[in-house]
C-alpha positions as CSV (number, residue, x, y, z in Angstrom):
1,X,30.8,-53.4,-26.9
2,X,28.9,-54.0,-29.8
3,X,26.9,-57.6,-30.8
4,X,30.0,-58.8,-32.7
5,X,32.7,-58.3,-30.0
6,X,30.4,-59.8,-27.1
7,X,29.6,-63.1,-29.6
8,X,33.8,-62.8,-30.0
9,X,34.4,-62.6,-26.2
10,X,32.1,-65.4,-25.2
11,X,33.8,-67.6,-28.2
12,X,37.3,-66.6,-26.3
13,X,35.8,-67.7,-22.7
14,X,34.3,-70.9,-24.0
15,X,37.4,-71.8,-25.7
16,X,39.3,-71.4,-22.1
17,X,36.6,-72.9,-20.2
18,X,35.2,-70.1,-18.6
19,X,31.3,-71.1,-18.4
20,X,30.5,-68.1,-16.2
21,X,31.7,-65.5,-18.3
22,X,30.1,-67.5,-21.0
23,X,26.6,-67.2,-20.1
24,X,26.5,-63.6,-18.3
25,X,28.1,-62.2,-22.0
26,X,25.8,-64.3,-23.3
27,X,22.6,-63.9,-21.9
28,X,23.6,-60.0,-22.1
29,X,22.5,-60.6,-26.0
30,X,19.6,-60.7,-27.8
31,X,18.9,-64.8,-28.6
32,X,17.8,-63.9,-32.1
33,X,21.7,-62.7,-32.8
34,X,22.7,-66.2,-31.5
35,X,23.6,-68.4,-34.0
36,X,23.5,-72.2,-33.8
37,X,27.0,-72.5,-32.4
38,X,26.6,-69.8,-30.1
39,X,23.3,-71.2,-28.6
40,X,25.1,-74.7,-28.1
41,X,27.7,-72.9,-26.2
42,X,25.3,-71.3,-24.0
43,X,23.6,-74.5,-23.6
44,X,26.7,-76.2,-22.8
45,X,28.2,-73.5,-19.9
46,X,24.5,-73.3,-18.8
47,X,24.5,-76.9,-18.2
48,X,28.5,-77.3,-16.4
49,X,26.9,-74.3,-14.2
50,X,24.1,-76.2,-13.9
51,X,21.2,-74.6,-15.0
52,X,18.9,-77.3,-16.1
53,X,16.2,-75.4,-17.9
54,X,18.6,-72.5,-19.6
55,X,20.5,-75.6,-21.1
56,X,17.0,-76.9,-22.1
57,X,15.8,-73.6,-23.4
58,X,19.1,-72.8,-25.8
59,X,19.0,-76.5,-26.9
60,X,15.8,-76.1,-28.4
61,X,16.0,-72.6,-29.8
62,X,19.1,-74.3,-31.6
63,X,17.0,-77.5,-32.4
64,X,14.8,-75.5,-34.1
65,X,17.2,-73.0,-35.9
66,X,18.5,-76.1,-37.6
67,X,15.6,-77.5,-38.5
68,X,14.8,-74.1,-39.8
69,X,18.2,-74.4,-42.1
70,X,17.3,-77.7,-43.5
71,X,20.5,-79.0,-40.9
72,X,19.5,-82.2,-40.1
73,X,22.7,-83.2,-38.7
74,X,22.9,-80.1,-36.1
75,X,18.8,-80.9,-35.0
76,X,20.2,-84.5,-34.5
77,X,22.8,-83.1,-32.0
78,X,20.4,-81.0,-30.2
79,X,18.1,-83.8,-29.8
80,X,20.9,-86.1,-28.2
81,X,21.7,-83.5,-26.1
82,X,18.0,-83.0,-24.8
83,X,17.5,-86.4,-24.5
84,X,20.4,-86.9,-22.1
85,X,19.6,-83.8,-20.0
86,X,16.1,-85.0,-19.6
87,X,16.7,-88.8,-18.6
88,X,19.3,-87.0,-16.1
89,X,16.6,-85.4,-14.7
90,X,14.2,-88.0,-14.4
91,X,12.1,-87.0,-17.3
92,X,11.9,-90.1,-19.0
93,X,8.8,-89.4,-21.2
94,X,10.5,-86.2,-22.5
95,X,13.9,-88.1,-22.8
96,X,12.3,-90.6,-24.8
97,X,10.6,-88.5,-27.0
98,X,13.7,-86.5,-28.3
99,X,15.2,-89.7,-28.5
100,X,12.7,-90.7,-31.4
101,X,13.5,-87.0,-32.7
102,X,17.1,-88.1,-33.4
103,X,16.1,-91.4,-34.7
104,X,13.9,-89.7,-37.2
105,X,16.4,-87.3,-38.5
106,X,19.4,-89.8,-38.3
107,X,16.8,-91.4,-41.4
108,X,17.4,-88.3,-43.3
109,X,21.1,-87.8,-43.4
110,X,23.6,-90.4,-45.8
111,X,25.5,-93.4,-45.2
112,X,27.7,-94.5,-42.3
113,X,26.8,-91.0,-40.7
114,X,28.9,-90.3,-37.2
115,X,25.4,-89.2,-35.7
116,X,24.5,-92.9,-35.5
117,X,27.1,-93.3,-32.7
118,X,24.7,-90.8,-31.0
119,X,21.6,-92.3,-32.1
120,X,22.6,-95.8,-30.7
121,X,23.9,-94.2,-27.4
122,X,20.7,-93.7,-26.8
123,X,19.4,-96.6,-27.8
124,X,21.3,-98.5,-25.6
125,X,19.8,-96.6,-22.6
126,X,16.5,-98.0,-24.5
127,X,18.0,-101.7,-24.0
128,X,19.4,-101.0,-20.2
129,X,15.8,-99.4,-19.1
130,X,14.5,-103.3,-20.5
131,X,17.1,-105.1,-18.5
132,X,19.0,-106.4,-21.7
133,X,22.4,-106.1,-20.9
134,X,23.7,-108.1,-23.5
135,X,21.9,-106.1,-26.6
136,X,23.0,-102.7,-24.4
137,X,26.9,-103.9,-24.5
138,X,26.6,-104.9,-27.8
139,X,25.3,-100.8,-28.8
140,X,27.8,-99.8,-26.6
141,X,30.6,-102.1,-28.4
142,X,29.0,-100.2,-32.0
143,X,29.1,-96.5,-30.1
144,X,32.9,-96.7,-29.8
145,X,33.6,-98.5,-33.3
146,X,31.4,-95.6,-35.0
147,X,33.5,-92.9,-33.2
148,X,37.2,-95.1,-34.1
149,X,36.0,-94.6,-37.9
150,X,34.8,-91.1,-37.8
151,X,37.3,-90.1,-35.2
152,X,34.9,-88.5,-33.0
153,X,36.5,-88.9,-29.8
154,X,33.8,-88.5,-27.4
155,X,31.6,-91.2,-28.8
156,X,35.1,-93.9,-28.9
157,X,35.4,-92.5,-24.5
158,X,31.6,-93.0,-23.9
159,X,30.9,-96.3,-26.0
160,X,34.3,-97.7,-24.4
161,X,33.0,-96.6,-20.7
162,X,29.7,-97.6,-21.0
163,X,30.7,-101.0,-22.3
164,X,33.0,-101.7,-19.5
165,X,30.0,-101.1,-17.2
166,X,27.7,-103.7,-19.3
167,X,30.8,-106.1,-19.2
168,X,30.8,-105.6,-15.6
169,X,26.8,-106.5,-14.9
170,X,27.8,-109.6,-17.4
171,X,29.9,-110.8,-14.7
172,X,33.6,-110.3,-17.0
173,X,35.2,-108.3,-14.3
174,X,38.6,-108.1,-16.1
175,X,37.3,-107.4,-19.7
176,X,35.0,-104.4,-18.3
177,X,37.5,-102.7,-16.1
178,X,40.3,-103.0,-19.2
179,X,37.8,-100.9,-21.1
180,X,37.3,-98.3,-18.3
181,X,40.8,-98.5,-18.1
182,X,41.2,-97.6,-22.4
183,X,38.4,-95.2,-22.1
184,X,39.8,-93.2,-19.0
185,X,43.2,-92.6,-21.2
186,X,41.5,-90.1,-24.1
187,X,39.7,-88.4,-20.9
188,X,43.1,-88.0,-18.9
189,X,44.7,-86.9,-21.7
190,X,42.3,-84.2,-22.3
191,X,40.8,-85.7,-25.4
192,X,37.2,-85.0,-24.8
193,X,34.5,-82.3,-24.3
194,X,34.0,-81.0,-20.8
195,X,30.3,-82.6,-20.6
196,X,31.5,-86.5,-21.7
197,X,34.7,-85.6,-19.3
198,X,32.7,-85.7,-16.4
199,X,30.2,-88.5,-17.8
200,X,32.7,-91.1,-18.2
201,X,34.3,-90.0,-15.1
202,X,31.4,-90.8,-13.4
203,X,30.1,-93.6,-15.2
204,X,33.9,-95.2,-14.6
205,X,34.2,-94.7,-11.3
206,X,30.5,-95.9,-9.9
207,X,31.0,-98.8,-11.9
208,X,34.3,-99.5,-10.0
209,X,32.7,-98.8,-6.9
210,X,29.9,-100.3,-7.5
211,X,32.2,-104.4,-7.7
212,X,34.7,-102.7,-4.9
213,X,37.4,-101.7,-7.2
214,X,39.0,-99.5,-4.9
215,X,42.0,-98.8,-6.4
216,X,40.8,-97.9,-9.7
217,X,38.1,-95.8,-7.3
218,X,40.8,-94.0,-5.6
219,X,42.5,-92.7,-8.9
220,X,39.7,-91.6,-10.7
221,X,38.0,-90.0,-8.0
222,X,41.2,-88.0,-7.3
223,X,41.7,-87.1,-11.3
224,X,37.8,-85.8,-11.0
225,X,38.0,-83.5,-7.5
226,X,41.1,-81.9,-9.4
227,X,39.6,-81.4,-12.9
228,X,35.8,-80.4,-11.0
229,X,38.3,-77.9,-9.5
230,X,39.5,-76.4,-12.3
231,X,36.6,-75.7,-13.5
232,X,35.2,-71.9,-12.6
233,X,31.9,-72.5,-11.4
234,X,31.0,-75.8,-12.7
235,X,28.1,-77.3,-10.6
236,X,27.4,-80.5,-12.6
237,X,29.2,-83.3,-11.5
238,X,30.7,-82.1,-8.6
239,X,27.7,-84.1,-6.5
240,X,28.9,-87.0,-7.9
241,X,32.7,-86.0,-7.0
242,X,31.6,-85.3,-3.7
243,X,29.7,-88.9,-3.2
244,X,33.1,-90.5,-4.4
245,X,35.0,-88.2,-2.3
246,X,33.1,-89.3,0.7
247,X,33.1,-93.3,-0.3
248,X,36.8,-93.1,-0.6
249,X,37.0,-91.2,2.9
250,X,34.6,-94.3,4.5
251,X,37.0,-97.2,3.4
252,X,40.1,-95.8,4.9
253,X,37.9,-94.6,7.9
254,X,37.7,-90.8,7.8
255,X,34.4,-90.8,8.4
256,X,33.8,-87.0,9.6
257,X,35.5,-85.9,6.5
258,X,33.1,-88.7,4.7
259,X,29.9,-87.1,6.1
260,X,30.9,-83.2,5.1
261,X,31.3,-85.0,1.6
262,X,28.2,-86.4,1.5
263,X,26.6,-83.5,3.1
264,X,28.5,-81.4,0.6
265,X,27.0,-83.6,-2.3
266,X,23.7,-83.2,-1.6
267,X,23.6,-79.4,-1.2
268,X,25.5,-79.3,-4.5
269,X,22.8,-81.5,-6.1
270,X,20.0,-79.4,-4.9
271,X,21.9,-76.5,-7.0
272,X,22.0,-79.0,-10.0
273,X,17.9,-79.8,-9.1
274,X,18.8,-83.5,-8.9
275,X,16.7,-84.0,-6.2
276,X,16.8,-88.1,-6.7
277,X,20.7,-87.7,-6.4
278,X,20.2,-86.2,-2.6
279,X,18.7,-88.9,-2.1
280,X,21.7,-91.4,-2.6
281,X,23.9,-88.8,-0.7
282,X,21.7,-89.2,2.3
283,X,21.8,-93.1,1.9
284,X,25.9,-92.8,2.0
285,X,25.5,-90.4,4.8
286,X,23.8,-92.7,6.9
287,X,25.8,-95.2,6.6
288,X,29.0,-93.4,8.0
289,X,26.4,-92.5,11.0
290,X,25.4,-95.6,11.7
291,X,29.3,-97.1,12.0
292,X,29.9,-93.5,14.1
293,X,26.9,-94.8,16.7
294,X,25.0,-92.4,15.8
295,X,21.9,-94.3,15.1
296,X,19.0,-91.3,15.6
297,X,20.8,-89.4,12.8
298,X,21.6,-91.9,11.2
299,X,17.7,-93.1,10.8
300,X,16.8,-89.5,9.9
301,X,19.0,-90.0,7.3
302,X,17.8,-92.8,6.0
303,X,14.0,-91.4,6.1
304,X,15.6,-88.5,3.7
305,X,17.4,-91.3,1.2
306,X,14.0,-93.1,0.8
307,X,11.8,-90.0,0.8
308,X,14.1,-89.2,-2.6
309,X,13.3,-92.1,-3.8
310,X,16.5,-93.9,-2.9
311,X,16.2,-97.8,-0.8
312,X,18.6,-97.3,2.3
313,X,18.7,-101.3,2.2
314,X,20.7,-102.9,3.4
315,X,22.3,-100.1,5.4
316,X,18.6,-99.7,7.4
317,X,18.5,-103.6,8.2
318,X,22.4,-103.1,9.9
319,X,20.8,-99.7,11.8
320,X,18.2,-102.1,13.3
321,X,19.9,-104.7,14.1
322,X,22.4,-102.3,16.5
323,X,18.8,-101.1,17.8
324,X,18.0,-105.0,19.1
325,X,15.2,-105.0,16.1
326,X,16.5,-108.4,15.2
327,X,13.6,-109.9,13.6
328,X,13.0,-106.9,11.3
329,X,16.6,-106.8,10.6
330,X,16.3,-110.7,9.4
331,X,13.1,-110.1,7.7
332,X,15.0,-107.3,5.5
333,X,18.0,-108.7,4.3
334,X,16.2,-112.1,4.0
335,X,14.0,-110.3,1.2
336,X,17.0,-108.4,-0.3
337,X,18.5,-111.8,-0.6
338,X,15.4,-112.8,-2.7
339,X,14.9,-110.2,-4.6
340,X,18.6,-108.9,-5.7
341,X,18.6,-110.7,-8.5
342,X,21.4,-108.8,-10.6
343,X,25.2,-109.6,-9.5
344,X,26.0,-106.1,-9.3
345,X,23.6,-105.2,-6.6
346,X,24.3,-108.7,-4.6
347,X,27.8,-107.4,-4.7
348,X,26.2,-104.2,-2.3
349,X,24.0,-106.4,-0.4
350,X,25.4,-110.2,0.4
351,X,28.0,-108.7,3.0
352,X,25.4,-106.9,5.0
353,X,23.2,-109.7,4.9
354,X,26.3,-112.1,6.0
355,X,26.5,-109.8,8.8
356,X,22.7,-110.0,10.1
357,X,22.2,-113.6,9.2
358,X,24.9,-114.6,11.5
359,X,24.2,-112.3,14.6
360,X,20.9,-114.0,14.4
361,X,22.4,-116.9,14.5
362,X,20.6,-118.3,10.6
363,X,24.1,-119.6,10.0
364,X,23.5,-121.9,7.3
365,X,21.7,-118.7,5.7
366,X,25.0,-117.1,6.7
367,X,26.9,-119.6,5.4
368,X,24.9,-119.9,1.5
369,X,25.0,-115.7,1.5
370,X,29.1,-115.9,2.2
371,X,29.6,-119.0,-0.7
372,X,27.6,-116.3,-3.1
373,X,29.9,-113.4,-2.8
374,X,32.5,-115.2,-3.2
């Protein structure tokens, strides 16, 4: 086939969601007969297929085609795109710096542009990295009124999800999962582009995991497994599916289905190169260890989590204390108790340290630990 019918054929594939078929057709071509859409599909199925740097490398070739068309408004979307890629990755330098691209270039386009939705999505990771919940809900809150006047549909799911999550760390329980709730209905309906899909899936569910929200937990996390299923060779975000998978297989106590989920999740991540993601996998998978009795894998486990840069607290403290370390098990969740200062993350840690505190018989400890969860 000649340049035109393979540029038609990928358009077909992309259309039906066929990212494989996508980028071999794709990468068959020379990139200099790739316009700016074209290159933004590629970048898009390279991404779902998880291949970090080809997404990388056809965002910037489109990044700079715009700029080389005086299209300020298409460099803007490249830039967002980078940026979010990047802080995924754990590049926030890089992240920040395309962030600043898109600030600068949301200067040169008009009034009340939809890119500012973008812009401030952005942003608000800018106000989250600080600690400021309140000024990141508030972005948030903007993100989704900017997409309800432009009717950009991704930017309404994404502002609403991310501020049910800030409404959540705020301590409004109700008000933040209502929005997860709202948001959730564009993505179940199909309303949204594959990458935000899986974003606010995932930024939905760890938020109702994160406060115990099981039921919404069980739902979502069934919705995701069957859409990440759908999808021929997608890579990114099935990691995350598997690590809900697995959580959801803990609570109702199927836990050797729970560790080939977690085990599953981290070899998947190592496909995406999210190496700091194995390391939460391996956190979960110790866990389910540790309540199988199963302490010397579960320990290994737990030296894997932290050497990825993950804190197997308080799930390490419970590990020793079955091993008779009681005074390092106190010592542990005495300083988690200190130092967790966000609700959220007491949420993960007060029951563990409940636990310990009373086996070592600290029961007024016990006792102020239990009045705080609840």
């Amino acid at each position: 086939m000649g340049v035109l019918e393979d540029l038609a054929q990928a358009r077909a594939e992309y259309e039906r969601g066929n990212w494989p078929a996508v980028r071999d057709t794709l990468a068959e071509l020379d990139p200099e007969d790739l316009g700016v859409e074209d290159l933004r599909a590629a970048a898009r199925s390279a991404q779902l297929l998880g291949r970090r740097d080809e997404a990388i490398e056809h965002y910037q070739r489109a990044f700079r085609l715009c700029q080389d068309t005086g299209d300020a408004a298409g460099a803007l979307a490249c830039a967002f795109h980078l940026a979010m890629i990047l802080g995924r990755a754990g590049e926030p330098a890089l992240a920040a710096g395309w962030s600043t691209r898109a600030e600068r270039l949301l200067a040169e386009l008009g009034p009340d542009p939809v890119e500012e939705g973008y812009v401030d999505f952005l942003r608000m990771y800018r106000n989250m990295g600080a600690g400021d919940w309140a000024a990141a809900g508030a972005r948030a809150e903007h993100v989704a009124e900017v997409g309800r006047r432009h009717g950009e549909r991704d930017l309404v799911a994404l502002g609403l999800a991310a501020g049910g999550r800030m409404a959540i760390y705020g301590g409004r329980m109700a008000e933040g999962l209502g929005r997860l709730d709202e948001a959730m209905v564009a993505v179940a309906a199909g309303e949204v582009s594959p990458e935000v899909f899986g974003d606010v899936y995932c930024i939905a569910i760890e938020g109702c995991q994160e406060v115990r929200a099981l039921d919404h937990v069980v739902e979502w996390t069934t919705a995701l497994h069957r859409w990440c299923v759908e999808q021929p060779g997608l890579v990114t975000f099935t990691g995350q599916c598997s690590v809900h998978r697995g959580q959801v297989m803990r609570q109702r106590g199927a836990w050797a289905e729970a560790i080939e989920e977690f085990t599953l999740a981290g070899e998947r991540y190592r496909l995406a190169d999210t190496p700091d993601a194995i390391g939460h996998a391996e956190g979960e998978r110790g866990d389910v260890l540790r309540l199988q009795g199963e302490y010397a894998a579960a320990e290994a486990a737990y030296q894997r989590a932290g050497e990825h840069g993950y804190d197997p607290q308080p799930g390490l403290a419970q590990l020793w204390l079955a091993q008779g370390s009681r005074d390092a098990a106190a010592s542990a969740v005495r300083r988690l108790v200190a130092e967790t200062t966000h609700p959220v993350g007491r949420c993960r840690m007060l029951p563990a340290a409940v636990d310990v505190l009373l086996a070592v018989d600290a029961l007024d400890e016990a006792r102020a630990a239990a009045a705080q969860l609840d």
